[in-house]
C-alpha positions as CSV (number, residue, x, y, z in Angstrom):
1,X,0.0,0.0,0.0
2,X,1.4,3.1,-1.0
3,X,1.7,6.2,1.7
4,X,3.5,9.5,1.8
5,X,6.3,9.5,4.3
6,X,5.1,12.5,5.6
7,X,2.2,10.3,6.8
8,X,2.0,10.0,10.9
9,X,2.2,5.8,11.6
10,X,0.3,4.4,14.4
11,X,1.4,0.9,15.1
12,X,-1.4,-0.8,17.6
13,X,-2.0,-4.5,19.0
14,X,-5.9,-4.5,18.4
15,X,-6.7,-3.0,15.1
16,X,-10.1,-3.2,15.0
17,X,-10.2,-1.2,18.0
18,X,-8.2,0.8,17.3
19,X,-9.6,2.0,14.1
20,X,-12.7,2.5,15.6
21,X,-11.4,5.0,18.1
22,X,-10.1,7.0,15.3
23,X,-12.9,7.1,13.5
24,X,-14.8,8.0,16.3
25,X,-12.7,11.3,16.8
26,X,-14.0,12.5,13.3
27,X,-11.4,10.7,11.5
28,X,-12.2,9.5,7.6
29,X,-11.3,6.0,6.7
30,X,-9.5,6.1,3.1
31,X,-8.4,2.7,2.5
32,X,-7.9,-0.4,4.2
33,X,-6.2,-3.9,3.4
34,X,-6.4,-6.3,3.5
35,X,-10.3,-7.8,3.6
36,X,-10.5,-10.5,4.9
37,X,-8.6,-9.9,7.7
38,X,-7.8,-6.0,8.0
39,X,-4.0,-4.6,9.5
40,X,-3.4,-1.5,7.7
41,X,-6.1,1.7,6.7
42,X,-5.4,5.1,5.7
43,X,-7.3,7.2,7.7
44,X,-7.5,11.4,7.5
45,X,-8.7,15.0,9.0
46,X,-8.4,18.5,8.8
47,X,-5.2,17.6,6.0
48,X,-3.5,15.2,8.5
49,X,-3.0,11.7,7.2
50,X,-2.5,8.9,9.4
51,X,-1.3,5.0,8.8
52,X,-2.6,2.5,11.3
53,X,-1.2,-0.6,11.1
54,X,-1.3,-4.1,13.7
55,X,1.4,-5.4,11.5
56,X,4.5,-2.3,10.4
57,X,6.5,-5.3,8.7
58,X,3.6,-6.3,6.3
59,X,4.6,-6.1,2.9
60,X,2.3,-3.7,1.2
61,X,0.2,-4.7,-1.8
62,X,2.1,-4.6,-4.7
63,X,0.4,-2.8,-8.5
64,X,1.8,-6.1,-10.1
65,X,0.5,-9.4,-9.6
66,X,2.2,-12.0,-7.6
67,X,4.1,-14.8,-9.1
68,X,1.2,-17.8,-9.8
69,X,1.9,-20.9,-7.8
70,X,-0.5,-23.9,-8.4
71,X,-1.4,-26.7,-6.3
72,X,-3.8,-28.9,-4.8
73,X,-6.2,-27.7,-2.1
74,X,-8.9,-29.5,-0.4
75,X,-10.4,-27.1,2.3
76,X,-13.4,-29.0,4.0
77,X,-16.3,-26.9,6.1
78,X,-15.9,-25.9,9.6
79,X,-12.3,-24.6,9.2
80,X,-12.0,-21.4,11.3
81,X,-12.8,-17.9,10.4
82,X,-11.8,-14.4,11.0
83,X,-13.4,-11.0,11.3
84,X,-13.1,-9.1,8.6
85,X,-13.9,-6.0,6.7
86,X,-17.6,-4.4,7.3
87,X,-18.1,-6.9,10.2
88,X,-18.0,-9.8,8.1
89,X,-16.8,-13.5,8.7
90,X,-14.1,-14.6,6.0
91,X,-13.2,-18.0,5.5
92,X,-10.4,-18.7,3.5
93,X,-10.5,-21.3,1.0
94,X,-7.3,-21.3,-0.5
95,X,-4.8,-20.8,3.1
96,X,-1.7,-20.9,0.6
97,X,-3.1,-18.5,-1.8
98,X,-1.5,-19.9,-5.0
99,X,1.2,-17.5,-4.4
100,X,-0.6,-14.6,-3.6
101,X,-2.2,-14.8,-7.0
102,X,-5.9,-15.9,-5.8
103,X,-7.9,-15.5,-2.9
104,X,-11.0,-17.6,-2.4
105,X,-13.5,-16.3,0.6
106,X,-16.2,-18.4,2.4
107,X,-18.2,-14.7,4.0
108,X,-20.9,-15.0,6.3
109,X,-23.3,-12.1,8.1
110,X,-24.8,-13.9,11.1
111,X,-27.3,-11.1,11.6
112,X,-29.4,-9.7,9.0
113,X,-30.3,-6.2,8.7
114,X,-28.0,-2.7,7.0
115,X,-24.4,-3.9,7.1
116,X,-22.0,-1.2,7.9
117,X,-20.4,-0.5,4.5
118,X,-19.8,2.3,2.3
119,X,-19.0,2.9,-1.1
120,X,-15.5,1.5,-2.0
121,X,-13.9,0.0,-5.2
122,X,-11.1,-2.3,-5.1
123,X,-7.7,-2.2,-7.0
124,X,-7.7,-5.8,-8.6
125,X,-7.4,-8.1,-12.0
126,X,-10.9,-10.5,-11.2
127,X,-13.2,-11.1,-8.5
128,X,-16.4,-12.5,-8.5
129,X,-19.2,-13.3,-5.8
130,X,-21.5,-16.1,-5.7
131,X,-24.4,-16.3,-3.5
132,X,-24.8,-19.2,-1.3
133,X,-27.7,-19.0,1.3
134,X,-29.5,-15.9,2.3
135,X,-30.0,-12.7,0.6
136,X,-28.0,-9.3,0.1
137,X,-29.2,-6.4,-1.5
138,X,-26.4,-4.2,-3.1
139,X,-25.7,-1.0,-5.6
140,X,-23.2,-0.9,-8.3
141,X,-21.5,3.0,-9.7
142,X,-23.6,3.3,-12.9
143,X,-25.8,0.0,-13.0
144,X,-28.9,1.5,-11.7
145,X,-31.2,1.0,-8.8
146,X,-30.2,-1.3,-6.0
147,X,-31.0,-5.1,-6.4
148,X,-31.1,-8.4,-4.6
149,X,-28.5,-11.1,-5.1
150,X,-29.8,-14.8,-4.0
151,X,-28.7,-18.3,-3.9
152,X,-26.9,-19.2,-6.9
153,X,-26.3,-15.2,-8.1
154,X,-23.5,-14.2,-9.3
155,X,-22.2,-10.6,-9.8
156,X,-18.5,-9.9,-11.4
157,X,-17.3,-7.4,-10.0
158,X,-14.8,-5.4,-12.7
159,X,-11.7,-3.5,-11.7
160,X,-12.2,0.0,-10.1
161,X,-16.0,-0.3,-9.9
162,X,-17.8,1.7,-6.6
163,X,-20.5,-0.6,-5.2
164,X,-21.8,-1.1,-1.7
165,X,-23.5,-3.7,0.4
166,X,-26.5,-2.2,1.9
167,X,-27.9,-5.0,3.6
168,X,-28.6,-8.6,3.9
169,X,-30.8,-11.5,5.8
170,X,-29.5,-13.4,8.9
171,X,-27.3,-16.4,7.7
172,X,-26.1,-14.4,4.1
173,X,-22.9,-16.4,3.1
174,X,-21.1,-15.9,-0.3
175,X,-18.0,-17.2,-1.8
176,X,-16.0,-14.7,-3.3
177,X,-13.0,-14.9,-5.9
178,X,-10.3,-12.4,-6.3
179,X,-7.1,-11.7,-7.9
180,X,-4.6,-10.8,-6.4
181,X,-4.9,-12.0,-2.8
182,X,-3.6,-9.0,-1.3
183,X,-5.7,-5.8,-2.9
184,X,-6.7,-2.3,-1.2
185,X,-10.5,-1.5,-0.4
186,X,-10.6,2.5,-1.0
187,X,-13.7,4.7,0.1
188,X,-15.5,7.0,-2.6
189,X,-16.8,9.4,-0.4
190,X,-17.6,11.8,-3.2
191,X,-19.8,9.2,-4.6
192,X,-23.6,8.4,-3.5
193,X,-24.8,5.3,-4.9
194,X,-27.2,4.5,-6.9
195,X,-26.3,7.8,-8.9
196,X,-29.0,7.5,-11.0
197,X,-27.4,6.3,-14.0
198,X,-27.7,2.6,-15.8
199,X,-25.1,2.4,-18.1
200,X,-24.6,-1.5,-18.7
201,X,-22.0,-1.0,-21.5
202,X,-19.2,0.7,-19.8
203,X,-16.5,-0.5,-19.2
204,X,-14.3,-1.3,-16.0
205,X,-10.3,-1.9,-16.9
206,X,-11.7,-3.8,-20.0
207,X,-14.4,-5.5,-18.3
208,X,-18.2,-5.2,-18.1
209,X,-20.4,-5.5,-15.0
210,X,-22.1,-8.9,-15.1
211,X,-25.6,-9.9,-12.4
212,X,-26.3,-13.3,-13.2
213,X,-29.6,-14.5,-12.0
214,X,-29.4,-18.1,-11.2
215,X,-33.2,-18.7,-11.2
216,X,-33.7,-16.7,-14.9
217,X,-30.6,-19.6,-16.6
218,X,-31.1,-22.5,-18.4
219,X,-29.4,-25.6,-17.8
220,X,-26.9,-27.0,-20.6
221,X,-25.0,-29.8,-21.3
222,X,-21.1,-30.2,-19.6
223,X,-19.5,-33.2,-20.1
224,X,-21.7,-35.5,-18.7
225,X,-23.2,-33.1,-15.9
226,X,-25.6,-29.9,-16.5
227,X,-24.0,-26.4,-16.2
228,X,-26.0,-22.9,-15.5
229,X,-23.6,-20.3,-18.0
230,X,-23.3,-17.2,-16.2
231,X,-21.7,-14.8,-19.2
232,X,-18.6,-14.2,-16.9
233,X,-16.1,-14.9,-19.8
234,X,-17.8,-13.0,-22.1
235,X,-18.2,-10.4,-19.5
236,X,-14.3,-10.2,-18.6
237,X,-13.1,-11.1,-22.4
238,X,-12.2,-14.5,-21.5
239,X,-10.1,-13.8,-18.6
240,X,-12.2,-15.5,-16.5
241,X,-15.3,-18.5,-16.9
242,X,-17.9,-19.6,-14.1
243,X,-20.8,-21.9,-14.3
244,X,-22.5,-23.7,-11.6
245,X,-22.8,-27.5,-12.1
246,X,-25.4,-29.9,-11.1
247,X,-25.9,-33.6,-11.6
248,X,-26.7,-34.7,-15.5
249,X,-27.1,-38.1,-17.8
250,X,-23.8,-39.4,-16.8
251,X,-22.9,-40.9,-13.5
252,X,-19.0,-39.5,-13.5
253,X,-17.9,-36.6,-15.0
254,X,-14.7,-36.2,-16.0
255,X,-13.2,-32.7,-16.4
256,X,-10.7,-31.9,-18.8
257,X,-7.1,-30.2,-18.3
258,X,-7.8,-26.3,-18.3
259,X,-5.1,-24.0,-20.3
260,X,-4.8,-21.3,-17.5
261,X,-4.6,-20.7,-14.1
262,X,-7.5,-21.1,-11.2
263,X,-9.2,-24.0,-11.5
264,X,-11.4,-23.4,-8.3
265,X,-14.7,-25.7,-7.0
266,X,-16.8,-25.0,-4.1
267,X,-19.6,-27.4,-3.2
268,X,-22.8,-25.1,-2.6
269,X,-25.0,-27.6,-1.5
270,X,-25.5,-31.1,-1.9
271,X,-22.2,-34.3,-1.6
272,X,-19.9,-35.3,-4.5
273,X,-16.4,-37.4,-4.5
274,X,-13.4,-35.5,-6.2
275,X,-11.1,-37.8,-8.3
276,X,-7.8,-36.3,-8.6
277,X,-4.5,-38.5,-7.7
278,X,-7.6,-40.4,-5.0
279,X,-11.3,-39.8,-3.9
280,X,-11.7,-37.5,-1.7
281,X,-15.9,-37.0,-0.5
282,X,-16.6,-33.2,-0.6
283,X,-19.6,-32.1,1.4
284,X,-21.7,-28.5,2.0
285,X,-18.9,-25.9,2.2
286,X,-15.7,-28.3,0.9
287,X,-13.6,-26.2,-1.4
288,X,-10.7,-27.1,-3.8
289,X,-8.0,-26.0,-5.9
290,X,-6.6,-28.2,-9.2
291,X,-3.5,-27.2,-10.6
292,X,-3.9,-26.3,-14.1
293,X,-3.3,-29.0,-17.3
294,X,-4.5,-31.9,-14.9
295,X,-7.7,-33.9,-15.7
296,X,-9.9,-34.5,-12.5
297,X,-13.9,-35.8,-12.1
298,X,-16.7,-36.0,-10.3
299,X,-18.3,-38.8,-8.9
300,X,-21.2,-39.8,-7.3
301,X,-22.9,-36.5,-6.9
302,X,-26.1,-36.5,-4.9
303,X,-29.0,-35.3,-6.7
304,X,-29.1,-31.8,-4.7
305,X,-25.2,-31.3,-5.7
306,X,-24.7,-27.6,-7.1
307,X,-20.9,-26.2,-7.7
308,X,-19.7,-23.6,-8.3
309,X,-16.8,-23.8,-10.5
310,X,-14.0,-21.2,-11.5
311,X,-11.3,-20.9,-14.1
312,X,-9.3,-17.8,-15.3
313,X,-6.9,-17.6,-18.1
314,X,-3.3,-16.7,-17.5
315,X,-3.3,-13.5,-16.2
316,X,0.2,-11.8,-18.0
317,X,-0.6,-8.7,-18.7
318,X,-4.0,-8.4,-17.1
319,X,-5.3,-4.8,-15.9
320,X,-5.8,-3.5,-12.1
C-alpha cells in the first residue's frame, strides 16, 4: 500500500479497536487492506493523514501481480474464520493463496439487517461473488437501482467499480474470488450510490459488470453433468469463466485439463467425491483447488449437488 512519508504511523496491537477510536474522533477512513482480515487503513482529517497498522513489517500490496503458484487444495467446512472487513466472517479457501495470486472467501453475516459499509472499489485483475444462502441487497456505480443477489447469483465485480452492500438477511454467506490475494479497499466518499445512471456498456479496466440470475438460466450440457452459463467470460473477455454444475445423464464426470490458471470448485449444497490422484468425499462448504493441465472428475454426486466452479486464463498482462 502506497503512503506518503510524511504520513503519521500508528502501530497498535488490536486494530479493530483501534480503528474505531479513530474514526470516532471525526477521523475518515481512506483505505484499508487487507479484507479479509484487516492490519493496515489510511485514515485522515483536517489535512493530516494517518497509517494505522497491527502489522508495520507487512509487505504492502504490490500494482503487479504475484508470481502464480499452483497446487492442490482441499479445504473442507468448519475450518475457522476471521473478522473481517464491514463486520463480516471470512473463511479462507485457499490458506496458501497460490502464491498470492488468488484469494478464495467463504463470508458469512450472522445477523441480518444494514451492514456497515460504504462505497469503496477495489484495485484488482478478477473477483467475483456467488451467493450461497440468504439474501443481500447491493448497488453498483452506474448500474442503476439497487438489487437483490440470491442463492446461486452471481455478480463480477470489474476492476475499479464503486459498489456497496447495503444490507442482507440473517445467515447471508457468499463465496467470493479475487485476484490478487492481497488488494486495497478505497472509500469514494464523493460518490452516493445509486447515482441515477444505468449504463450497462461501460467498461471497468476492459471489463463489463455482469448480475447473473441463477433462477432466470437454463441448464446445458457439460461433459456429462448440467451447467447454469453465467456470461462471466464473455463479461471479462475470456479472462475468466464460471458456471454452476449440477448432476446430469452421466454418473461420473470427468473434467478436462484447463489452459490457465484457477481452476477453483466450491460445493454449494449437496455431496460429491473429487477424483484427482484419490477420492476425496466433498460435502456443503468443501472447497478445492486443481493445478492447471491436470484432468480430475466427479463422482457420485447427490441429486441436490450444485458447484460452483471457477477458471481464469493466464493472467500476463491483465489490468488492475
Amino acid at each position: 500500500m502506497a503512503h506518503s512519508p510524511n504520513d503519521l504511523e500508528l502501530v497498535c496491537a488490536d486494530f479493530t479497536a483501534a480503528l474505531a477510536l479513530l474514526r470516532g474522533l471525526g477521523m475518515r477512513l481512506e483505505l484499508i487492506y487487507p479484507a479479509d482480515d484487516p492490519h493496515t487503513a489510511l485514515l485522515t482529517h483536517s489535512g493530516m493523514s494517518v497509517r494505522l497498522t497491527s502489522r508495520p513489517d507487512a509487505p504492502p500490496a504490490s500494482a503487479n501481480l504475484p508470481e502464480f503458484r499452483p497446487e492442490f487444495v482441499v479445504t473442507h467446512a468448519g475450518s475457522a474464520s476471521a473478522a473481517g472487513r464491514a463486520g463480516m466472517r471470512y473463511r479462507d479457501l485457499i490458506p496458501g493463496r497460490l502464491g498470492g495470486r488468488y484469494i478464495a472467501s467463504h463470508i458469512a453475516i450472522a445477523e441480518g439487517g444494514p451492514v456497515a459499509d460504504w462505497v469503496h472499489f477495489h484495485r484488482i485483475a478478477v473477483q467475483l461473488i456467488c451467493v450461497r444462502r440468504g439474501w443481500v441487497r447491493v448497488v453498483y456505480e452506474d448500474q442503476g437501482a439497487p438489487f437483490v443477489m440470491r442463492p446461486g447469483d452471481i455478480v463480477l465485480q470489474p476492476p475499479a467499480i464503486r459498489h456497496r452492500v447495503l444490507e442482507s438477511s440473517a445467515g447471508l454467506e457468499v463465496v467470493e474470488i479475487t485476484c490478487p490475494a492481497a488488494h486495497e479497499t478505497f472509500a469514494d466518499h464523493d460518490l452516493e450510490l445509486p447515482n441515477g445512471t444505468a449504463d450497462p456498456a461501460r467498461p471497468y479496466g476492459g471489463q463489463l459488470f455482469l448480475h447473473h440470475v441463477a433462477a432466470a438460466a437454463p441448464w446445458i450440457p457439460w461433459h456429462g453433468a448440467e451447467a447454469q452459463a453465467t456470461g462471466v467470460g464473455a463479461a471479462t473477455r475470456g479472462l475468466a469463466e464460471a458456471r454452476i454444475l449440477r448432476p446430469g445423464p452421466a454418473p461420473d464426470v470427468a473434467v478436462p485439463p484447463h489452459d490457465g490458471e484457477l481452476v477453483f470448485g466450491f460445493v454449494l449444497e449437496g455431496s460429491v467425491r473429487l477424483d484427482y490422484g484419490e477420492i476425496r468425499p466433498l460435502g456443503p462448504a468443501d472447497a478445492f483447488a486443481i493445478p492447471p493441465g491436470e484432468p480430475w472428475r466427479l463422482t457420485e454426486a447427490s441429486d441436490d449437488l450444485r458447484l460452483l466452479h471457477v477458471t481464469t486464463a493466464r493472467m500476463t498482462g491483465a489490468g488492475r
